[in-house]
BADREN-23197 format. One record per residue (C-alpha): residue number from 1; x negated, y negated, z. Coordinates in Angstrom, 1 decimal. Layout:
N
<nr: NUM&c1: X&c2: Y&c3: Z>
...
// end
This chain:
326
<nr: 1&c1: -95.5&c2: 56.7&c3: 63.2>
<nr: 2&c1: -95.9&c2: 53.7&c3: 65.7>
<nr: 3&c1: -93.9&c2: 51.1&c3: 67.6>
<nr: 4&c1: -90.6&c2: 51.6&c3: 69.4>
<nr: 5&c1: -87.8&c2: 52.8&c3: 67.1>
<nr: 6&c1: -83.8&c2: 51.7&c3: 67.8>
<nr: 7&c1: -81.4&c2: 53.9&c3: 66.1>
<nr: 8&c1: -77.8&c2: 52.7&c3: 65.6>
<nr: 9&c1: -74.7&c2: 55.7&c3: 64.7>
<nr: 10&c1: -77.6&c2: 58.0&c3: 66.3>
<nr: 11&c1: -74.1&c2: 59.6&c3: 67.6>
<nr: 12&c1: -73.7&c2: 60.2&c3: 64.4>
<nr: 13&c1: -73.7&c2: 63.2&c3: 61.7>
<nr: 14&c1: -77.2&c2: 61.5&c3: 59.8>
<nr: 15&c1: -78.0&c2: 59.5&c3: 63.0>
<nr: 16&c1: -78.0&c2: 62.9&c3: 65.2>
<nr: 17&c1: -80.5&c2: 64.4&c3: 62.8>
<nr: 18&c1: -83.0&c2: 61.1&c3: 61.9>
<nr: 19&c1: -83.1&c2: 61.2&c3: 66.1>
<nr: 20&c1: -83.7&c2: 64.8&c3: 65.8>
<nr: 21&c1: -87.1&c2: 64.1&c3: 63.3>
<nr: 22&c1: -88.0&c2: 61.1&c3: 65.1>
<nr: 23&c1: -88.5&c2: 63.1&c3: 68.3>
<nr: 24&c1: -90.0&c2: 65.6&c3: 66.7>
<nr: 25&c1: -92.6&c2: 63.5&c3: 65.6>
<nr: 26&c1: -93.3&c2: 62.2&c3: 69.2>
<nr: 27&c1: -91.2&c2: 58.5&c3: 68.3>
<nr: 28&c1: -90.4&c2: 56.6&c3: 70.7>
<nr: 29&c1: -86.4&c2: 56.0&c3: 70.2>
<nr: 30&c1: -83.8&c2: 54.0&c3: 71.5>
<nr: 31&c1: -80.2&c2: 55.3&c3: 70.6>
<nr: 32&c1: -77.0&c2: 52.8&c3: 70.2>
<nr: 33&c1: -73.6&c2: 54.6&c3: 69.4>
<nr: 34&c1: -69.7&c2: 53.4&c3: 70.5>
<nr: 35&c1: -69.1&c2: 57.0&c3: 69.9>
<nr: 36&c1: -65.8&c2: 56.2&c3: 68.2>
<nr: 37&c1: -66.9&c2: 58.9&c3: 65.4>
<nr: 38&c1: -70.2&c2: 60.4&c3: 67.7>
<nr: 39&c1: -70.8&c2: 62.7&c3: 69.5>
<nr: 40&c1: -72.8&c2: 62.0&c3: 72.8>
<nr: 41&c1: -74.0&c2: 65.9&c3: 72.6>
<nr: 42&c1: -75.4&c2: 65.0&c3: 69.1>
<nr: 43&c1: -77.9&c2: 62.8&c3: 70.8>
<nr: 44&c1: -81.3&c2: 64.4&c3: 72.8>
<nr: 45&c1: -82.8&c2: 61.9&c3: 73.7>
<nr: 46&c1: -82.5&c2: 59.8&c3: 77.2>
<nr: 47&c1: -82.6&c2: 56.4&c3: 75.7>
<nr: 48&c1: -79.1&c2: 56.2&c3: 74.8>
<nr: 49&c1: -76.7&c2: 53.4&c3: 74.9>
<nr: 50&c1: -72.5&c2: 54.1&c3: 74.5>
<nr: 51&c1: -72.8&c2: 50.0&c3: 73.0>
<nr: 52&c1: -70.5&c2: 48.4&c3: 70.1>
<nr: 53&c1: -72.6&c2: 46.5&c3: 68.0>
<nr: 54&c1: -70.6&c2: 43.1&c3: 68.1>
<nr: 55&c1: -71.9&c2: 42.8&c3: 72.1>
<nr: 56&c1: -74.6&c2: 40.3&c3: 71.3>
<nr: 57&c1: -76.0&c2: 40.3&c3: 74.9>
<nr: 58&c1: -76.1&c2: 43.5&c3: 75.6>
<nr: 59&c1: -77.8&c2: 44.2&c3: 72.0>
<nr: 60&c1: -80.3&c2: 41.7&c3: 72.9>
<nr: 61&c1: -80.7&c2: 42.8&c3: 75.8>
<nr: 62&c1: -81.8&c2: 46.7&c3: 75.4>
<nr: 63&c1: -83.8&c2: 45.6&c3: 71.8>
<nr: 64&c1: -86.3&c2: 43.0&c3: 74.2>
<nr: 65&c1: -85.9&c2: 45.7&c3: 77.1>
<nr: 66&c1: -87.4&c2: 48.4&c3: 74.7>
<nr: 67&c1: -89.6&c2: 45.4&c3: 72.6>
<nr: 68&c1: -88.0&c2: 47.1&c3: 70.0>
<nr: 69&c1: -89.8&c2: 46.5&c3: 66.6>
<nr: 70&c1: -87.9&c2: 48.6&c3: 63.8>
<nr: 71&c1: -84.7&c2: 49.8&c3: 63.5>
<nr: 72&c1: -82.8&c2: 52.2&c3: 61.5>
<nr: 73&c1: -79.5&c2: 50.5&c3: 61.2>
<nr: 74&c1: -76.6&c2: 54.3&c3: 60.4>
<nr: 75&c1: -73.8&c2: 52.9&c3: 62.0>
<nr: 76&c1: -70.8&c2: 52.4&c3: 59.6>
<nr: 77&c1: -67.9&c2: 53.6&c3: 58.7>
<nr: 78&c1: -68.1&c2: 56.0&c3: 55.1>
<nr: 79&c1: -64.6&c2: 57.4&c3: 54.2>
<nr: 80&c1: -63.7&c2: 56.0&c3: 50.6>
<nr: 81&c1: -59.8&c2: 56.8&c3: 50.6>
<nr: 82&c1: -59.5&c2: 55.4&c3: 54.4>
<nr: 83&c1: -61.6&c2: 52.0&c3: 53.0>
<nr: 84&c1: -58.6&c2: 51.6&c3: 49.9>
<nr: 85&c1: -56.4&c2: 52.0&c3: 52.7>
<nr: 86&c1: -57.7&c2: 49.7&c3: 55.6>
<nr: 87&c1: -60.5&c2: 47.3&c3: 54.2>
<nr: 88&c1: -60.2&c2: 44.8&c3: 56.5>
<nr: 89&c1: -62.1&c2: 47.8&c3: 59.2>
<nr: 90&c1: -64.6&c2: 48.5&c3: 56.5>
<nr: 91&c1: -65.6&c2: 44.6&c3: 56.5>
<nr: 92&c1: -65.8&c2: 44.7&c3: 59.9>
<nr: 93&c1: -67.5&c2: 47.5&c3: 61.4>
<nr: 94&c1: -69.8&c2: 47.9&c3: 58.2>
<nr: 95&c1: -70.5&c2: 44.9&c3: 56.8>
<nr: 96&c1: -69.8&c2: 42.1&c3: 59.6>
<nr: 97&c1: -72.1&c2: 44.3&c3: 62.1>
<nr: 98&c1: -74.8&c2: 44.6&c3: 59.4>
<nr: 99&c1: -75.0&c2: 40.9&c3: 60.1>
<nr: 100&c1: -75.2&c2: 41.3&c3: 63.9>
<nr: 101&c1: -78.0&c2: 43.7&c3: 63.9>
<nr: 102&c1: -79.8&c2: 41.5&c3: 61.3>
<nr: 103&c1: -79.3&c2: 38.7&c3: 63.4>
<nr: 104&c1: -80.5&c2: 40.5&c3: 66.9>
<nr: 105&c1: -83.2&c2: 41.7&c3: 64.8>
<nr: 106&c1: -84.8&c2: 37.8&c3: 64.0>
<nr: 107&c1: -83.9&c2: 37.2&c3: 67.3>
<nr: 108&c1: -86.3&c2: 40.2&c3: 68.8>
<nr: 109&c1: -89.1&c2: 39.6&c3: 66.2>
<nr: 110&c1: -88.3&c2: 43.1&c3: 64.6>
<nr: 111&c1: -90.7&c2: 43.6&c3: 61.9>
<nr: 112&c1: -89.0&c2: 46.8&c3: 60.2>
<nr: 113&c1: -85.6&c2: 48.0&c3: 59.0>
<nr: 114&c1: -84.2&c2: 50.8&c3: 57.7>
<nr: 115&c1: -80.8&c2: 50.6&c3: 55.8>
<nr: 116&c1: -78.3&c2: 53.6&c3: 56.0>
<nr: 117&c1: -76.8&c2: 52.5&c3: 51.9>
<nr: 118&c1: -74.5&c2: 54.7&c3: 49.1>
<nr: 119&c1: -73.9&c2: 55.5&c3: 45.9>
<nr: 120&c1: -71.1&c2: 54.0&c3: 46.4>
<nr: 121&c1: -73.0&c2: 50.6&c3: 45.5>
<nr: 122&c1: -72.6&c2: 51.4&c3: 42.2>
<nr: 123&c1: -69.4&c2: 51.4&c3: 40.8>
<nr: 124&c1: -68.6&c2: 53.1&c3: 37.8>
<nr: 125&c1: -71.3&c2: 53.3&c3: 35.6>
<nr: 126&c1: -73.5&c2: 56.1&c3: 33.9>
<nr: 127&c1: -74.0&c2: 59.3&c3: 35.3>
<nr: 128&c1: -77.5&c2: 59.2&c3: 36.0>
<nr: 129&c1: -77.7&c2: 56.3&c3: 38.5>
<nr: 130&c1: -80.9&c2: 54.2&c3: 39.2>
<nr: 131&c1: -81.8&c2: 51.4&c3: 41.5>
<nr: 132&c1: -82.1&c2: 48.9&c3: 38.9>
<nr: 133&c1: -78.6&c2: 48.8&c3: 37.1>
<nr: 134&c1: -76.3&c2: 46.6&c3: 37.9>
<nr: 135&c1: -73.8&c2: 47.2&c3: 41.0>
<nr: 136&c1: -70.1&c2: 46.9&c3: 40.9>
<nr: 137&c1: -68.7&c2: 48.9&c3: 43.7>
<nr: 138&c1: -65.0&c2: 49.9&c3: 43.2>
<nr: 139&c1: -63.9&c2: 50.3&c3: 46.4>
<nr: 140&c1: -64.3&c2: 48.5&c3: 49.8>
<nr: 141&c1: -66.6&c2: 51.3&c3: 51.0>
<nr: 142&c1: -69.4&c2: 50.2&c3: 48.5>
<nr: 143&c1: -68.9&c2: 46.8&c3: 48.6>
<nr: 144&c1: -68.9&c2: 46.5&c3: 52.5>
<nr: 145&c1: -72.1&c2: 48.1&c3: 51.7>
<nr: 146&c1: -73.5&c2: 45.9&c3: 49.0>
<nr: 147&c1: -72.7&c2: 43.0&c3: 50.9>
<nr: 148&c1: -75.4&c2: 44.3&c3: 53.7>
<nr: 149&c1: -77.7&c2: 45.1&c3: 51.0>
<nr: 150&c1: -77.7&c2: 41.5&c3: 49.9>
<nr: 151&c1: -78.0&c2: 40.6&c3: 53.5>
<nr: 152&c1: -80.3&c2: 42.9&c3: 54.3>
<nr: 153&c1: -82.2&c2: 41.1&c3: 51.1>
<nr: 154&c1: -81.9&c2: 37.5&c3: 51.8>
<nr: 155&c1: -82.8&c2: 37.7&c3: 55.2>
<nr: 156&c1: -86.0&c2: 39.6&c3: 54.9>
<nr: 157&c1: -87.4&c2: 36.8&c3: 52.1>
<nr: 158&c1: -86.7&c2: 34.4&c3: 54.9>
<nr: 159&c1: -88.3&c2: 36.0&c3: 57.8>
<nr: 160&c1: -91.0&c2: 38.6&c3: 58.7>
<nr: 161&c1: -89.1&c2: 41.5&c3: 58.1>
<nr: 162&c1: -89.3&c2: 44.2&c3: 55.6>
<nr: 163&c1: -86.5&c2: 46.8&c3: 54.8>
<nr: 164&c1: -85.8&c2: 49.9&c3: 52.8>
<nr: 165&c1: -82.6&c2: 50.7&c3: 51.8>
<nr: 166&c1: -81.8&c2: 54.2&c3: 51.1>
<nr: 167&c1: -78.6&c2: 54.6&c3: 48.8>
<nr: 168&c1: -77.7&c2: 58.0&c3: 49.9>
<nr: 169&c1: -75.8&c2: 60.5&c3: 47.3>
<nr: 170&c1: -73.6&c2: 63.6&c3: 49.1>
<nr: 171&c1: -75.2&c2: 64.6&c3: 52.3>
<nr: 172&c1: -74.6&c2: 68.3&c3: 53.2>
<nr: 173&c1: -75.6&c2: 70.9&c3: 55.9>
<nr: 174&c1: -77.1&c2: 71.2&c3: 59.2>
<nr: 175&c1: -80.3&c2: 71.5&c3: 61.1>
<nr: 176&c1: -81.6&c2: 75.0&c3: 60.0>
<nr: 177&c1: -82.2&c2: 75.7&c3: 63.3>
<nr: 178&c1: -78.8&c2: 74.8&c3: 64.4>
<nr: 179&c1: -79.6&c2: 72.3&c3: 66.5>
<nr: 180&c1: -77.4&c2: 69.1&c3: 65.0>
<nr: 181&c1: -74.5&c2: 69.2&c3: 62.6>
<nr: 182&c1: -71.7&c2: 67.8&c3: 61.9>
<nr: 183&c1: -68.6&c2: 67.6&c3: 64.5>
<nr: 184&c1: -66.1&c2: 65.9&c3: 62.4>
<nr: 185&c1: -62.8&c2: 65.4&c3: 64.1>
<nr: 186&c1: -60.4&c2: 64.9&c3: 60.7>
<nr: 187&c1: -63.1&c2: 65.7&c3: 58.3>
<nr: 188&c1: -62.6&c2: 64.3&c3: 55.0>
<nr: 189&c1: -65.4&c2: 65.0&c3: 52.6>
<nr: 190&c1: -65.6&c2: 67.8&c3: 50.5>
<nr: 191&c1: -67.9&c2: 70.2&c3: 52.1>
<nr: 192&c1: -66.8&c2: 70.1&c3: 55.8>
<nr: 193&c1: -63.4&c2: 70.6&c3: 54.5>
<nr: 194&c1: -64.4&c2: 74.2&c3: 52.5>
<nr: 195&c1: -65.6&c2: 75.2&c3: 55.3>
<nr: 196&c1: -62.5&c2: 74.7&c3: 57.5>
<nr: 197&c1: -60.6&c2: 76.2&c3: 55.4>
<nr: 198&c1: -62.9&c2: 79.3&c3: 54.8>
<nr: 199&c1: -62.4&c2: 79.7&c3: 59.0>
<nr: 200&c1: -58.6&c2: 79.4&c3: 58.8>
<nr: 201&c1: -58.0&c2: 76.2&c3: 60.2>
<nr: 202&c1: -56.1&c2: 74.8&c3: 57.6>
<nr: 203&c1: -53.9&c2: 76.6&c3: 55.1>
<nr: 204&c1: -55.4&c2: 75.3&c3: 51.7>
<nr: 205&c1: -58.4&c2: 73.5&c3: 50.1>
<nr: 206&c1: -57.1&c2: 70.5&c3: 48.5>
<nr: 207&c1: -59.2&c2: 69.4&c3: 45.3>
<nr: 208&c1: -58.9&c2: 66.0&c3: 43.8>
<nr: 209&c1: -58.7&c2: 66.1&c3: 40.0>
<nr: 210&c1: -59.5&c2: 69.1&c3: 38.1>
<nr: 211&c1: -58.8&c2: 66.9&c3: 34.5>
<nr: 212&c1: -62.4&c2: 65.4&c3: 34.3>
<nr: 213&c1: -64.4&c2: 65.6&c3: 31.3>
<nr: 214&c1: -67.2&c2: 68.0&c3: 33.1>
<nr: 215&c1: -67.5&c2: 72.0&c3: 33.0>
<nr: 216&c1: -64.8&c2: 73.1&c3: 34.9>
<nr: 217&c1: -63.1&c2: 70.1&c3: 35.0>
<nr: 218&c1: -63.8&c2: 69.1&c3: 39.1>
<nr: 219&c1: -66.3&c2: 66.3&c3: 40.0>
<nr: 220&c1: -69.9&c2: 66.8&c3: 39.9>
<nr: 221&c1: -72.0&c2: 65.2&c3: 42.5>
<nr: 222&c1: -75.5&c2: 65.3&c3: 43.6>
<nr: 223&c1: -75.3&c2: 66.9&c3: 47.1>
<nr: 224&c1: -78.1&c2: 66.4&c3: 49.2>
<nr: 225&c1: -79.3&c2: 68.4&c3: 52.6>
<nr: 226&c1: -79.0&c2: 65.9&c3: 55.8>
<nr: 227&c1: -82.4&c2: 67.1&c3: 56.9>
<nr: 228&c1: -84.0&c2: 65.7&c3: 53.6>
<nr: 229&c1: -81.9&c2: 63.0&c3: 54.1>
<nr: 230&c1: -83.6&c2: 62.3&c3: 57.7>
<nr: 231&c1: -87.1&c2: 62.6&c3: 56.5>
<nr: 232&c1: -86.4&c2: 60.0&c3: 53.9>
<nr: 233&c1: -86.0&c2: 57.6&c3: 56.8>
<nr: 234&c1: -89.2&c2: 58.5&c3: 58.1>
<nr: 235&c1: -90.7&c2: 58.5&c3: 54.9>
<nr: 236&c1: -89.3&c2: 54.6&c3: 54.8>
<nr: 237&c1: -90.6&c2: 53.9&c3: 58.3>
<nr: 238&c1: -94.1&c2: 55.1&c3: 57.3>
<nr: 239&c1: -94.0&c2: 52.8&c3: 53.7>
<nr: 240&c1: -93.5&c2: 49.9&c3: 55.8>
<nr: 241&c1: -95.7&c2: 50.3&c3: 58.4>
<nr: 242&c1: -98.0&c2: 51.0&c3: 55.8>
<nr: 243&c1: -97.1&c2: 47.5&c3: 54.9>
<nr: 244&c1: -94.8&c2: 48.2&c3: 52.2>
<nr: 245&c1: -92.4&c2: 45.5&c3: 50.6>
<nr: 246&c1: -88.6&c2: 45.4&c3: 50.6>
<nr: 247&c1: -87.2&c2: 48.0&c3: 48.1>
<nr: 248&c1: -84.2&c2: 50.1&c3: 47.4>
<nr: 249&c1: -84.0&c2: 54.1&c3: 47.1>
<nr: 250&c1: -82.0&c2: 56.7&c3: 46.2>
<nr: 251&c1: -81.7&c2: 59.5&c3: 48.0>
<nr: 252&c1: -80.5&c2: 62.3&c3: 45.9>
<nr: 253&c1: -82.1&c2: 65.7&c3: 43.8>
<nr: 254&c1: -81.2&c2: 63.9&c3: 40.7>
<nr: 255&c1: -78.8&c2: 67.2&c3: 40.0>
<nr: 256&c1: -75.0&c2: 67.9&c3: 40.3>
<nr: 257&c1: -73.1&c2: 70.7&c3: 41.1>
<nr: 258&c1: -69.6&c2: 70.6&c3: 40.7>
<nr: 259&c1: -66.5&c2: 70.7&c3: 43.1>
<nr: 260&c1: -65.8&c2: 74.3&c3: 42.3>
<nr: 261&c1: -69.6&c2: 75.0&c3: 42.4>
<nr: 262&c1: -69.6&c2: 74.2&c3: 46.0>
<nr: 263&c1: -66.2&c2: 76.6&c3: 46.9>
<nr: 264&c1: -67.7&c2: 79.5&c3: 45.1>
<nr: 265&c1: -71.0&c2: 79.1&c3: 47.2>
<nr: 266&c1: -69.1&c2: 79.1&c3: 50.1>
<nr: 267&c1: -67.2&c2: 81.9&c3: 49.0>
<nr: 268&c1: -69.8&c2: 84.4&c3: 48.9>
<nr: 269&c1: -71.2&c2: 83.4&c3: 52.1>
<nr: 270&c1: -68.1&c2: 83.9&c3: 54.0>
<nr: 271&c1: -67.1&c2: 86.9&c3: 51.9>
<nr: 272&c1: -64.1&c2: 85.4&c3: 51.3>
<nr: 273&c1: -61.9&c2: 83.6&c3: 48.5>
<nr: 274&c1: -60.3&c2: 80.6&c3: 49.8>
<nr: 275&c1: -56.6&c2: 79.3&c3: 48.9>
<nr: 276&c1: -57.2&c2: 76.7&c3: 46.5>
<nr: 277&c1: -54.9&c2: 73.3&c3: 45.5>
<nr: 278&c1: -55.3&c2: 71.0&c3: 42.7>
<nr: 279&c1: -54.3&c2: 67.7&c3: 43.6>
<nr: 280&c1: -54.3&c2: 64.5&c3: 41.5>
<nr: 281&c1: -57.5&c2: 62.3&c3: 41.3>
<nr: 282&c1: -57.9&c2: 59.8&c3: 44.5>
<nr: 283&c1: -58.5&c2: 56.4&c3: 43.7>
<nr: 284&c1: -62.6&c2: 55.5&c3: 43.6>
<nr: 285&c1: -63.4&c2: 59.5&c3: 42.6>
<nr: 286&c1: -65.8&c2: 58.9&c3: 39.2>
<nr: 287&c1: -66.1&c2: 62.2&c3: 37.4>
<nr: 288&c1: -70.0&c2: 62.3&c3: 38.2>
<nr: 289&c1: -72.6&c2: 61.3&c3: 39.6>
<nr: 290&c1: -76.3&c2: 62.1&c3: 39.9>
<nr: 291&c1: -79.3&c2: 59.8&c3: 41.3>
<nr: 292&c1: -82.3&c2: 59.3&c3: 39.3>
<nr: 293&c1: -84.7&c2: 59.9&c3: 42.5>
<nr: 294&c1: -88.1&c2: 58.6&c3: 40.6>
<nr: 295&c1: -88.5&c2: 55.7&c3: 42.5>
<nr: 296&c1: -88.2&c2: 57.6&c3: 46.7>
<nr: 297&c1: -90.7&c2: 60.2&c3: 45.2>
<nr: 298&c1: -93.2&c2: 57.6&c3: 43.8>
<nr: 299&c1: -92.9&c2: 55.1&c3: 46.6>
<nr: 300&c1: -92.3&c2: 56.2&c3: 49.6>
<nr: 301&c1: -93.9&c2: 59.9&c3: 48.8>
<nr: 302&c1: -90.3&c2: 61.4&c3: 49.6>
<nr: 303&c1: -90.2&c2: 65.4&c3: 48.6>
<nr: 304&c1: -87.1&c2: 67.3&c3: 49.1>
<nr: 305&c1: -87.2&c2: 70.3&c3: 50.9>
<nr: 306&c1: -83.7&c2: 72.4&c3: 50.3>
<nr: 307&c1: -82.3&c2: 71.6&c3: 46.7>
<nr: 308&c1: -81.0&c2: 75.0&c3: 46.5>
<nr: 309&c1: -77.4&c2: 74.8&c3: 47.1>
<nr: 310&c1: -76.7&c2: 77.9&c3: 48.5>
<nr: 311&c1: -79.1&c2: 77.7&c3: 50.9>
<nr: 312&c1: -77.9&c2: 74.5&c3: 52.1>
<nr: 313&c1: -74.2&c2: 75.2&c3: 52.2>
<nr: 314&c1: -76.0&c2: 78.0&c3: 54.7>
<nr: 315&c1: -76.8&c2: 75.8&c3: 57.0>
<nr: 316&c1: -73.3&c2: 74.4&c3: 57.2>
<nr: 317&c1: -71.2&c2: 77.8&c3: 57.4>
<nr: 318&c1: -74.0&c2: 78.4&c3: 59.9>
<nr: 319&c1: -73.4&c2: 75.8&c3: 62.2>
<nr: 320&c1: -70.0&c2: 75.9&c3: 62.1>
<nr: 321&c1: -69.7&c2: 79.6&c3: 63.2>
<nr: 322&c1: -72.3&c2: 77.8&c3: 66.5>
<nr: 323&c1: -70.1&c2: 75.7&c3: 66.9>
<nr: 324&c1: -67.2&c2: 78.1&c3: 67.2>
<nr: 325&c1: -69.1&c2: 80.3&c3: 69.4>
<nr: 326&c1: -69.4&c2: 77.9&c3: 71.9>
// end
């Protein structure tokens, strides 16, 4: 791995950790976060910027300072429900500053991007999702991210660069060594939310629809460890400095575990049963959905690490009881 590597959300939950392999491959890496969802103790590296993404010069600026020449572009904002509430954000911060970074990237003669993407792309559709069906996101989430995507295409047939986009399925977990993970403020996904409630610092687990048409009747969803989720951006940096050509990926295991699946994991790693409520489905839930993960394995030679659950829902209790012990 060559060249001088920006990250943007390196703040971040999956920023934090694609810094985290980057460095430990000996990259050179430049770090932008506004840290209004960061955490500036996520971050080890010195390079680091606390820069909003709409501040053309200063963009400019660091990327021609650091002769920047890929980028891994993470920054965005990812809550579905909080995307049905307040689109107008989601347009803005994901994909209004998708067009920044792609234009400071022409501007800096960057050669190679990396796109931080979703499932969310995809809309309702069949259960097993693959990168060539047709997208028709259903929220403003995944079409603030499929608008990038089409960006992201357009602009690379016009100019010199090359991207990957990685449609990412459920991330979950922590650095197994505990040194990343998340540090959500008002967590909303599924996981970090368990796990709150398995320390007692909220009285119930809220569930959203336990009426779908799947085993136990609670959404199944292909949940994927954030350190296989890191590598795939290295594996993406390597394809194209290999000279590889724009394409899209899903990052996924290509197998679901249900909502309950997930509590009872947690369950019997904290030795505990958790206080459970059913609440009705949130608009944009589908009742599953798995990534057909061909394409990553084939192309960019992507090879999961931690597809058991249990051991990746480890990670997660594990860094949370760090985090309280701190």
């Amino acid at each position: 791995m060559t060249g001088n590597i920006l990250v943007t959300g390196g703040a971040g939950y999956i920023g934090s950790m694609v810094v985290t392999h980057l460095l430990a491959n000996n990259a050179n890496v430049t770090v932008i976060d506004n840290l209004s969802t960061g955490h500036r103790e996520n971050v080890m590296c010195s390079q680091f910027y606390p820069v909003d993404i709409a501040n053309e010069a200063t963009m400019i600026k660091i990327m021609r300072e650091h002769r920047i020449d890929a980028v891994m572009h993470l920054a965005a904002s990812t809550s579905v429900p909080e995307s049905v509430s307040n689109p107008l954000s989601y347009y803005l911060n994901n994909t209004a500053n998708t067009l920044q970074m792609l234009k400071y990237c022409v501007k800096c003669d960057v050669k190679h991007f990396v796109f931080s993407s979703t499932a969310a792309v995809y809309g309702e559709c069949n259960r097993i999702l693959s990168e060539d069906m047709t997208c028709n996101p259903i929220t403003p989430y995944g079409q603030s991210k499929l608008m990038s995507e089409q960006m992201i295409q357009n602009v690379a047939r016009a100019s010199q660069l090359r991207a990957v986009i990685l449609r990412y399925f459920n991330v979950i977990g922590a650095h197994a060594r505990g040194l990343v993970g998340p540090r959500m403020r008002e967590p909303g996904n599924l996981v970090p939310r368990i796990i709150k409630t398995a320390f007692g610092e909220q009285d119930e687990l809220l569930i959203y629809g336990n009426d779908y048409a799947t085993k136990d009747g609670t959404a199944i969803r292909d949940y994927v460890h954030v350190e296989d989720i890191a590598k795939a951006h290295l594996a993406a940096l390597d394809y194209l400095q290999g000279g590889g050509e724009t394409t899209i990926c899903n990052v996924g295991y290509g197998e679901g575990h249900s909502v309950l699946d997930i509590v009872k994991s947690v369950e019997a790693l904290v030795a505990k049963k958790l206080p459970v409520s059913f609440q009705s489905r949130r608009p944009g839930d589908l009742p599953e959905v798995i990534a057909d993960n061909r394409h990553i394995q084939k192309t960019l030679k992507w090879h999961p690490q931690y597809q058991n659950i249990h051991e990746a829902l480890k990670t997660a209790v594990e860094w949370q009881r760090k985090l309280r012990d701190i």
